[in-house]
Structures are given as C-alpha cells and as structure tokens.
C-alpha positions in Angstrom: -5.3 -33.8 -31.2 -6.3 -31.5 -28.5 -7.6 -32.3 -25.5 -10.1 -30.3 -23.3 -10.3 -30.8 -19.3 -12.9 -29.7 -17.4 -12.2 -28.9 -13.5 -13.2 -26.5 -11.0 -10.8 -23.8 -9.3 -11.4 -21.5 -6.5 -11.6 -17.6 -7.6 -10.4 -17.1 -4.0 -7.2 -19.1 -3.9 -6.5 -21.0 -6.9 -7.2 -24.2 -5.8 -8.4 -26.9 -7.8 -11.0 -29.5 -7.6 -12.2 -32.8 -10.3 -15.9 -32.1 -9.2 -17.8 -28.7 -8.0 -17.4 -28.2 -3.4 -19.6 -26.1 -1.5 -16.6 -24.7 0.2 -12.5 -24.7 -0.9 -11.0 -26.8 1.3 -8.1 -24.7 1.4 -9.0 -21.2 1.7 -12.6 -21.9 3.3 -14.6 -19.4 0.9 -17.9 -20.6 0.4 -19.5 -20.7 -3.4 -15.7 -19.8 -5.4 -15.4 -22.8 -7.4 -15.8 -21.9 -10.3 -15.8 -24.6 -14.1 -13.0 -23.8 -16.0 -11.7 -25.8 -19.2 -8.7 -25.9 -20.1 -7.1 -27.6 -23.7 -3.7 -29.6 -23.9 -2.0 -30.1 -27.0 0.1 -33.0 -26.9 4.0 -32.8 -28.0 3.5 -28.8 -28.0 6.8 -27.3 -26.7 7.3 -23.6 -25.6 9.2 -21.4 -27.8 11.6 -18.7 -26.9 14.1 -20.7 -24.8 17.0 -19.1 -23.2 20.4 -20.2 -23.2 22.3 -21.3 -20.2 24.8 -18.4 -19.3 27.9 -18.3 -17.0 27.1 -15.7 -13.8 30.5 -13.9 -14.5 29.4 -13.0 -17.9 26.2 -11.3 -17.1 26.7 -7.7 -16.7 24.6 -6.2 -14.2 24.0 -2.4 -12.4 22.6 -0.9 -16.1 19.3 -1.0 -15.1 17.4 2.4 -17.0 14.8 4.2 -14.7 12.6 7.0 -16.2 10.6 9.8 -14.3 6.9 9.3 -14.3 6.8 13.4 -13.6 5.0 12.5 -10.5 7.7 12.8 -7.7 5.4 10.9 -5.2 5.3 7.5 -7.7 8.7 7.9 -8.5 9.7 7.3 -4.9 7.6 4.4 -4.3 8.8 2.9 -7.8 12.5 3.2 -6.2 13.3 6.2 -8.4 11.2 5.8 -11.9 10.3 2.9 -14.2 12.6 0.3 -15.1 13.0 -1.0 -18.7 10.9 -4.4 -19.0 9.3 -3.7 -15.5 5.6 -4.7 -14.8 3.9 -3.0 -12.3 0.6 -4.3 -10.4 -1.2 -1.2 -9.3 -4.0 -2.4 -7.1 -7.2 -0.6 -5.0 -10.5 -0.3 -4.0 -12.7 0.9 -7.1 -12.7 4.3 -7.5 -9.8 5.2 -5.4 -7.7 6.9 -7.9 -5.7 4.2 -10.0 -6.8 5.2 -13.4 -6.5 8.7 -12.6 -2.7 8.2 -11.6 -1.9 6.2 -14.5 -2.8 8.5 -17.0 -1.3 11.5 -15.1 1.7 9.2 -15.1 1.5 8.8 -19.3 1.2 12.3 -19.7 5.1 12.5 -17.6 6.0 10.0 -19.6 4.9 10.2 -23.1 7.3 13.3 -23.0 10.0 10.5 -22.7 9.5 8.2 -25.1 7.8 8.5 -28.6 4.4 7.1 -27.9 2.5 5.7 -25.1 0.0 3.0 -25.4 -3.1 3.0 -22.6 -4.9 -0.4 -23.3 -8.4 -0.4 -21.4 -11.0 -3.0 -21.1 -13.6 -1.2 -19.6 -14.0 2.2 -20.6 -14.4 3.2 -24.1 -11.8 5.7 -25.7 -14.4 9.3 -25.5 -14.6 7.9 -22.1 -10.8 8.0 -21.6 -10.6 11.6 -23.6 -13.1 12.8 -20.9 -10.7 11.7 -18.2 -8.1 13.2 -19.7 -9.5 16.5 -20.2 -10.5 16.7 -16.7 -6.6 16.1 -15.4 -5.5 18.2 -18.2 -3.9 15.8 -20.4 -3.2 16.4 -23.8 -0.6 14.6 -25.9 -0.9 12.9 -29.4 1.9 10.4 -28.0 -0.9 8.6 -25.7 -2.2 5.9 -28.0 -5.8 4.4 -27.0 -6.6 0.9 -27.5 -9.8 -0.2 -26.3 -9.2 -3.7 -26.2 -9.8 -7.3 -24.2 -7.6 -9.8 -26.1 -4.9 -10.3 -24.8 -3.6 -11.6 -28.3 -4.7 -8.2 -30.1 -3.0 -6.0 -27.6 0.8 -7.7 -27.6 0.3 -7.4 -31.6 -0.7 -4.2 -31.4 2.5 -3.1 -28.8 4.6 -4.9 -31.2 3.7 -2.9 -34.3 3.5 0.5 -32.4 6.7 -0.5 -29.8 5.8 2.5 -27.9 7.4 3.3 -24.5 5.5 2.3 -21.7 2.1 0.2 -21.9 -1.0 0.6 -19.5 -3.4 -2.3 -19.2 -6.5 -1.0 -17.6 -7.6 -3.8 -15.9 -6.1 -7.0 -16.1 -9.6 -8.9 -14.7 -10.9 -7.8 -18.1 -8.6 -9.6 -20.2 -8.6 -13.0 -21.8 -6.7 -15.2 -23.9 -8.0 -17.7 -26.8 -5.7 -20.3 -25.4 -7.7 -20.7 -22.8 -11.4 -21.8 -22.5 -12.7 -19.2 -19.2 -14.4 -16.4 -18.3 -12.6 -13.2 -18.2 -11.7 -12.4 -14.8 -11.2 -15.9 -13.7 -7.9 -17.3 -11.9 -6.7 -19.2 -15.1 -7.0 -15.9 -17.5 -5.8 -13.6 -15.1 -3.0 -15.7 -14.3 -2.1 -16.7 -17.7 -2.7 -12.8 -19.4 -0.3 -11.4 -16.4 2.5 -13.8 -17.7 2.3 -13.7 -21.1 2.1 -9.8 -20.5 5.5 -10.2 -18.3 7.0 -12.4 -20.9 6.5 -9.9 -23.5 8.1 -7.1 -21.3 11.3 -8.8 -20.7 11.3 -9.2 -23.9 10.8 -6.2 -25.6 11.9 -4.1 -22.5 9.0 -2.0 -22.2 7.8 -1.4 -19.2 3.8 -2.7 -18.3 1.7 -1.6 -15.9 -1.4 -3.1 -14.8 -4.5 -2.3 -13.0 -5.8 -4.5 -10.3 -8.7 -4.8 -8.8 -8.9 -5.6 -5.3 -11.7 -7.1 -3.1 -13.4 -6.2 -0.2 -11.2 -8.4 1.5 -8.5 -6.3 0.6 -6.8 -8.7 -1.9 -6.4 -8.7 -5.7 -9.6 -10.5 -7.2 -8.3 -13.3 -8.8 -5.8 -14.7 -6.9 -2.5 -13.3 -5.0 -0.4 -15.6 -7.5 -0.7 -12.4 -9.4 1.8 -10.4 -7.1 4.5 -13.2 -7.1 4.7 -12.6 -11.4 5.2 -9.0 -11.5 8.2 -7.3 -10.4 6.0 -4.3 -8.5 3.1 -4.3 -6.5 1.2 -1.1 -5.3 -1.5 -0.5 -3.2 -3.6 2.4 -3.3 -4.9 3.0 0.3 -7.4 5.9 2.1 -11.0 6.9 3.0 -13.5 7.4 1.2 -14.3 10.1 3.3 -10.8 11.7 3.2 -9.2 13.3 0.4 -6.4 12.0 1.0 -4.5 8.9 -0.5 -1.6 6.5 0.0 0.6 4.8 -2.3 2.5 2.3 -1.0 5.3 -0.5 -1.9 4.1 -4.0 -1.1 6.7 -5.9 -3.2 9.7 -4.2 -5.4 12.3 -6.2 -7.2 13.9 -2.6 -8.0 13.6 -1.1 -4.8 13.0 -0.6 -1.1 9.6 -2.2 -0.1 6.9 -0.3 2.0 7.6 3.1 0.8 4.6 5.2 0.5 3.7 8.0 -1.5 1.1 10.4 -0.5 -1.5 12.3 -2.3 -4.3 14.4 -2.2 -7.7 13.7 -4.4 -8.9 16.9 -6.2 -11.4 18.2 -8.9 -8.4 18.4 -11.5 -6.6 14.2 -10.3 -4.6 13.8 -7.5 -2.1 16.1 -6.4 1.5 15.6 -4.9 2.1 16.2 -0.7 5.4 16.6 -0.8 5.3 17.5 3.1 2.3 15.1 4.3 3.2 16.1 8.1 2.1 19.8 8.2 -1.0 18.4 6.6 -2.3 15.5 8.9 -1.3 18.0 12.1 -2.9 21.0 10.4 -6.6 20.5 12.2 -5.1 19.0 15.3 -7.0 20.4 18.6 -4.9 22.2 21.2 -4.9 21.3 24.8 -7.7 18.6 24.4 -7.3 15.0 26.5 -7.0 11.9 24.4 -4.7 13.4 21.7 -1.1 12.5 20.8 1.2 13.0 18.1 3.8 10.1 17.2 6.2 9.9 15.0 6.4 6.9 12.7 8.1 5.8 9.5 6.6 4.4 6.3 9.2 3.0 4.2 12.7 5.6 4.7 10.0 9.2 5.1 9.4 10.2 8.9 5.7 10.9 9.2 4.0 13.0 12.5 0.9 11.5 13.1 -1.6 12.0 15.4 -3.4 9.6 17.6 -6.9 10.2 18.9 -8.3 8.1 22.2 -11.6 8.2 23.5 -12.1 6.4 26.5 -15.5 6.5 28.3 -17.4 4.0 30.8 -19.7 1.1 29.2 -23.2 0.6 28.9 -23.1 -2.9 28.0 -22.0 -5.8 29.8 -19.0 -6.1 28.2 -16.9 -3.2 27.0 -16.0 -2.1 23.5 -12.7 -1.9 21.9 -12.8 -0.3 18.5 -9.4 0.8 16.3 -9.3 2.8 13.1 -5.7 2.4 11.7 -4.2 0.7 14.0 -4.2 -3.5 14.4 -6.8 -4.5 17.0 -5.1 -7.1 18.7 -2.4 -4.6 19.5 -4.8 -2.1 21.3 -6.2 -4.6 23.4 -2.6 -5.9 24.1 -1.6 -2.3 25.0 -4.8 -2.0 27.2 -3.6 -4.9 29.0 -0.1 -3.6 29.8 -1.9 -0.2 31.3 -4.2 -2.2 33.5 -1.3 -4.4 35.2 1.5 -1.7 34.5 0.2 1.2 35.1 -2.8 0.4 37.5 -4.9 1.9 35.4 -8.5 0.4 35.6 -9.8 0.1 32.2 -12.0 -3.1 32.4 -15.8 -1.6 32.7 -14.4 1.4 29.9 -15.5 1.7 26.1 -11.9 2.5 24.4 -12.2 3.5 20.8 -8.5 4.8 18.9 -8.3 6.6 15.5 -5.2 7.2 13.7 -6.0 11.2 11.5 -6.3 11.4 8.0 -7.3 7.5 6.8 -3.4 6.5 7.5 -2.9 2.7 8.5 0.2 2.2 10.7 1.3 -0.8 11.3 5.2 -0.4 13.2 5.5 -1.5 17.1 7.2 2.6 17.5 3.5 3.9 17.7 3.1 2.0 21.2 3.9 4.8 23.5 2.0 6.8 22.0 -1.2 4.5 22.0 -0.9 3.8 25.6 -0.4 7.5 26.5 -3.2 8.5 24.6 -5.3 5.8 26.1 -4.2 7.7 29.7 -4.8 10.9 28.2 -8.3 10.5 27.8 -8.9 8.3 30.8 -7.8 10.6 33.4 -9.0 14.1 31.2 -5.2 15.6 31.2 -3.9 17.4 28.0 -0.6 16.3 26.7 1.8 19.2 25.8 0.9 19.6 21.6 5.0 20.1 21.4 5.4 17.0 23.1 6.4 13.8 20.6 6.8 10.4 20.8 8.0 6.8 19.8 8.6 3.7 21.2 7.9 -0.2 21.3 5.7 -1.0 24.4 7.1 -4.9 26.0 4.4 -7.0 27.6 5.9 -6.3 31.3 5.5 -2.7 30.4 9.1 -1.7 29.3 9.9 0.9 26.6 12.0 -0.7 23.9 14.1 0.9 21.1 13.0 1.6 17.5 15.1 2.5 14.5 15.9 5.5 13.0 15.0 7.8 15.7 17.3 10.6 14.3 15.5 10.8 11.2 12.4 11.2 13.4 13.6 13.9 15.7 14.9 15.8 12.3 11.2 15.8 11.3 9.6 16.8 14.0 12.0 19.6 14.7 11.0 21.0 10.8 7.5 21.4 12.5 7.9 23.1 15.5 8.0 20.1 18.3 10.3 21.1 21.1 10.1 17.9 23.6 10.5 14.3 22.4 9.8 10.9 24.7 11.2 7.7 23.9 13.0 5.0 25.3 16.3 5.4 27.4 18.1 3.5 24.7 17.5 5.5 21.8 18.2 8.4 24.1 21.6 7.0 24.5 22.5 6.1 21.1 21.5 9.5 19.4 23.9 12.1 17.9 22.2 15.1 17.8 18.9 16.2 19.1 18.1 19.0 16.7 17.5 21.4 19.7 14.7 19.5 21.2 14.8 18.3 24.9 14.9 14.8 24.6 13.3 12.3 27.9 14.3 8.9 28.0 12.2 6.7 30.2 12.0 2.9 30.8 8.9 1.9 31.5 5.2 2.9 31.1 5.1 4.9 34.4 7.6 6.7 33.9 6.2 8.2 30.2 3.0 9.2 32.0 5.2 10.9 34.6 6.9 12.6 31.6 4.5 13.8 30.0 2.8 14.7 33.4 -0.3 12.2 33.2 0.5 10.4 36.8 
C-alpha cells in the first residue's frame, strides 16, 4: 500500500527537515520551510531502463542544431537548438522571456510541422494578443493552456510537434506528488520528467523560469544542474536594452551573450551592440572611459563613468553599478598607495553605460583611470582605449584575446590603445592604432596624460 510522508523543505535551497524551523539551517533564509507530502509505493520500480553500451560503439558528432531565426539566441544556444535539448530560460518578470520565446516559435515553426507553446499562466486570447503585437502568425504554433504536467507530455505525444515551450515551469504540477505548484519537489520533479521525455522523443524543450529578487531561479538552483542550457535574461528596467547570456551549455561555449533591444513590436536584434552603448558618450568630459571587454568570444566597447567628489558624512561612500563592489574598493586602494592619490575623505560612485554587468579582471585599468579622471577634472582622449588586469602592488597584468579587442575598436574609430607591456609584446598586428604598453598604474596615468 502506499505510504504518505509528511516533511518540510526549504523553497530557498532544498533542504529538508522532520519538523517545521524558523530558519534553514543550511541556507539561513528565514520562514522557507515549507510542508510537503510526498507518497512511496513499495516494490514500485522505474520503467524505461537503458542498456549498458560499450563507449566504442556509441557514435557521436551527429548532433542536429536548428535556427531559431533570431541570430542573437542562436549564438548564445552555440549555433541553434539541439534535438532532445532543454533549455532553462530564466529573468526578472517582465524582462522579455515570453516575448523571445514566441518570436523564437514563429523562426521555428517554419522548420518543423508544428510547434507546441504550453502556458500556465496566461490564457490562449491572451497569447494571440502577444502574438499579434510581435507580429506572429502561423497555424503551426499549437496553444495549450495547461498545468499538468501529465496532460501536457500526452498531449506532445499525440501532436509530436517540433519544439515545445513550457511557459512557466513554477506553474506546473504533477499528480505523483502531493505539493503546491511552485514548490521545490514539483518543480524539481516536472523539470525531469520534462527532460526525460526530451531525450526520449528528441524534441527539444524550453522552459521559463522565474527568478527571484535574489537573482536565482525560485525554486531551487537544482533546476539548472537538470537541464542542458541555462539563460539569463539580464538589463534595466530603465534601459531598453537587454542581455542574453550563457550560464551553463552542454552544447556550447558558456557565458556568451546576446544582446537586444526592447521595442513596441518584441525585442529586436543588435547585431553591433558597440556603436550603440558609445553612441551618447560625452566628449572631452572628466570621469569617462571607454574599455574594451569580452563577454563570451564578442569584443564589446564599453564605457565607464566615475564620479568622484568629497564627503559629507563621516565616512565616505562607495557605490558601483555593473561592476563587483569589492573590486572598486580594491582598485581604490591600489590608487591610494600606488598612485598617491588621496581618495579617503572622497564619495566614489562608478556606472558601467547601458545596464551591462561586467564581471572580467581586463576592465581594471580602465576603472582606476576613470577613478583619476574625475579626481583630478582631466579629460581622457575619447580615441583613447583600454584593458588590463590591475595587481594589488599596482602592476598591469595581461588579459586574453587582446587582438580580437584592438580589431573591434579599430571598426569604431579608436586610434590609441593602453594595455599592459605584455600584451603589447605578444600582439601581431595593431590594426593601425598606436598601441602603449605600460607596467604599472603610473605609468597609465602618464599615458593617458592624467599625472
């Protein structure tokens, strides 16, 4: 007979507990454990077991990838979907995710025979709505509004169309087990037997995640480790502009990013994001830089915006906007015992342009020189670029790939470039730019004629 076990799980973590806590002893959220019930069937035994296989008889390299029609997610997917892939697409609510899935089904219901969007939230006028905002119009795209998990795999296997869209996977629940919608044991449990049925059949699944204001899935992180790909959605509410990136890809390279712009009519491909987060940059103003990073294998120009100005509090302020905190005040550090700049009694607030979130050590130099800029009121060149890893004793280290970020800045315009004196030596070709190589902080301020 079947047996049903109470317990309680975190909604934050996973963890689980005999009897209700305050706060999860492993993760420290207060008031997430949750009661859950869960039923075992004694001498049940899973079906659909594989056989053991010798590795030399596998054949491999015949994986099929087809084109969303969105340029942009096809280079974060590693060059379209695979067959049997599931996808987590995750982001703050309202950030676009919906709106690129169903651009996506329109690219690919041209590919395959039908195209089943599954959604849990929103009823099907709802989704027609959406649809004829973005333009979308195909009698391939099936709608399903559905929550069972068990009605929508019997409903893909009766249709077998080409790509499914579950739209969102907090919405979904299975009858097998005896919780909430939304909670860690159905999300967990619908993501698998979703991935299971992928495999499977080989058609591809992606599924919408919502994430919370901590900036992780809600439901636990367990989710990313099933799924083959995980992408964030990233940007501003205040900026049109949004970022795609690869957090985890079993089928490709990791951190790539694709970038888009949010309009009346969906969101629209940048194919050239530089030119666009450089197009409002002010000319000959102090505390402005422009750095070249890279998300994933694409070269992006980015500008970095200082504002240093004395304190009217007892202790000073250090705020940063797309850039990790602990590394500014690192970098403000280095200037202070480096550079003899005094910076202890200053306010010091940095902004990365356009919502973008950088996280490499190659946008050093161009924090610290920024920082400079605005202390001492000087202008840097606007066709002066830079890159570089900032040490502790105030070095300039090398970064990677600085050819590929000397190529894009040329494209623009940029005619000077300052990095360390060891990428200077190791380059090829400069592109036609004058290239500086310098060793140490002071000597990039004297470049870029700050000292």
């Amino acid at each position: 007979m079947a047996k049903i076990k109470t317990f309680f799980q975190c909604q934050a973590c996973g963890y689980v507990s005999p009897k209700w806590l305050g706060k999860c002893p492993d993760c420290g959220e207060w008031n997430t454990l949750v009661e859950e019930k869960k039923e075992s069937r004694q001498g049940r035994r899973p079906s659909g077991r594989s056989e053991p296989q010798p590795l030399n008889t596998i054949t491999s390299g015949k994986e099929k990838r087809t084109s969303t029609g969105i340029k942009e997610l096809d280079r974060v997917l590693g060059g379209g979907v695979v067959a049997g892939s599931v996808i987590l697409v995750g982001g703050d609510p309202g950030i676009g995710k919906s709106t690129v899935l169903m651009q996506a089904m329109s690219g690919l219901s041209k590919k395959y025979e039908s195209a089943l969007y599954v959604s849990g939230e929103e009823s099907p006028e709802q989704i027609k709505m959406r649809a004829e905002r973005l333009s979308v119009d195909s009698d391939r795209i099936i709608l399903l509004a559905e929550t069972s998990l068990e009605g929508i795999i019997d409903t893909a296997s009766k249709l077998q169309p080409g790509v499914i869209v579950v739209d969102s996977i907090q919405t979904m629940y299975t009858e097998e087990i005896f919780s909430a919608p939304g909670s860690v044991g159905q999300v967990r449990e619908c993501a698998a037997r979703l991935m299971l049925f992928a495999k499977k059949s080989e058609i591809p699944v992606f599924i919408v995640g919502h994430v919370t204001k901590e900036g992780t899935i809600a439901g636990p992180r367990v989710l990313e480790h099933i799924v083959d790909t995980v992408l964030y959605f990233e940007g501003d509410r205040g900026h049109p502009y949004r970022i795609l990136r690869t957090v985890k890809n079993r089928f490709g390279s990791t951190n790539e990013i694709g970038v888009f712009e949010m309009t009346d009519a969906g969101l629209s491909e940048i194919e050239n994001p530089s030119e666009l987060f450089l197009s409002e940059r002010p000319l000959n103003v102090s505390g402005s830089t422009v750095i070249a990073s890279i998300e994933g294998t694409r070269p992006l120009m980015v500008e970095i915006q200082a504002l240093v100005s004395p304190t009217t509090f007892g202790m000073p302020r250090r705020t940063s906007i797309g850039v990790d905190f602990n590394r500014v005040n690192l970098l403000t550090a280095v200037l202070e015992k480096n550079a003899g700049l005094h910076l202890g009694g200053m306010d010091i607030f940095i902004n990365v342009v356009g919502g973008l979130k950088i996280i490499e050590p190659a946008i050093d130099l161009g924090v610290v020189t920024t920082i400079a800029s605005s202390l001492r009121e000087i202008p840097i060149d606007p066709k002066v670029f830079m890159f570089g890893e900032v040490g502790l004793s105030g070095e300039i280290r090398a970064v990677a790939y600085a050819e590929q970020r000397i190529k894009e800045a040329a494209k623009i315009g940029f005619k000077k470039a300052v990095m360390s004196m060891t990428n200077h030596g190791r380059l090829k070709e400069s592109f036609g730019l004058e290239i500086i190589g310098v060793k140490d902080v002071e000597d990039a301020l004297e470049a870029i004629g700050i000292r």
